[in-house]
N, C-alpha and C positions, 0 to 999 in steps of 0.2 A: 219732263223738264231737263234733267240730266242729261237726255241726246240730243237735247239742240243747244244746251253749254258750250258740247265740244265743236260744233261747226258754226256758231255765231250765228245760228237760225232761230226758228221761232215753231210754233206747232199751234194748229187748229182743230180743237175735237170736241164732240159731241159724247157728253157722259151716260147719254140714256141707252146711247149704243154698244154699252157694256152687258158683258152678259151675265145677268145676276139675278139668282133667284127671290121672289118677294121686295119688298120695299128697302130699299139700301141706302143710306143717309148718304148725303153728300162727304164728309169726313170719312167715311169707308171706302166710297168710291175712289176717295182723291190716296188715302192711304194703305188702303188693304191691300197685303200682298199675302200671296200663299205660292207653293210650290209648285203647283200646276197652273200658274197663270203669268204669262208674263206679255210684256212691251215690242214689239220689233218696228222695224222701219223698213223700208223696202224702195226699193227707185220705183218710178213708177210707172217706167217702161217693162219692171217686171211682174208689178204688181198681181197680172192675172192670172200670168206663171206660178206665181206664190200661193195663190188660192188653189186653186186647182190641185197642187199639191197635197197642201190641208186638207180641202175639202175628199179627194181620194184618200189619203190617211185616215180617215174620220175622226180630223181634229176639228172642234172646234172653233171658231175666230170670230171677230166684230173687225169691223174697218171704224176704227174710231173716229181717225179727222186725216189731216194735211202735214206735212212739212212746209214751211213756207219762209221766203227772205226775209221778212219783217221779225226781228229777234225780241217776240212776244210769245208767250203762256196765255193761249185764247181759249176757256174751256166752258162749255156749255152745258145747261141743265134744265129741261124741262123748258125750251126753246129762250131761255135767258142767258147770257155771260152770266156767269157766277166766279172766273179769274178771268183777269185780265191785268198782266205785270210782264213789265219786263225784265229777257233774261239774266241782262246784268243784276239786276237785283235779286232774283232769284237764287243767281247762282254766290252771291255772296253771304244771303241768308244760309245756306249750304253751306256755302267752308266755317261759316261763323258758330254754325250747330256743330260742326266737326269740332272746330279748334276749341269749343265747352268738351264738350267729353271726351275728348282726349288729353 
């Protein structure tokens, strides 16, 4: 959700195409983060470039979802929407969580 803040976009993804061992609640998926796993984005004229890459590295990867115009948070699970908000909202839930703890 934070990369489609900065470009007034929106993002389309599929959470089961995460890659995760055993059964992994949706609150995990949406916030678990570790040091070997992260986010990118990619144009998607480079898209196969990108893999290929990876996949020569023998890294790991999922294609999650889309970038897309519509400045929504569309995220799927188990073939349901399970978010569906937009990013203005999102993203002032965001600075609202910042400006409490800080």
């Amino acid at each position: 959700a934070e990369m489609a803040f900065a470009g007034g976009l929106g993002v389309e993804a599929d959470l089961d195409l995460m890659a995760v061992e055993g059964d992994v609640p949706l609150t995990a998926r949406l916030f678990g983060e570790s040091a070997s796993r992260l986010v990118i984005e990619v144009d998607s004229a480079r898209g196969d470039e990108v893999e290929k890459l990876l996949r020569d590295a023998g890294v790991p990867f999922a294609k999650l979802g889309l970038v897309t115009a519509n400045p929504r948070v569309v995220l799927k699970q188990g073939g349901e929407v399970v978010v569906d908000l937009d990013t203005d909202s999102l993203r002032e839930a965001w600075r609202g969580a910042l400006d409490k703890v800080l």
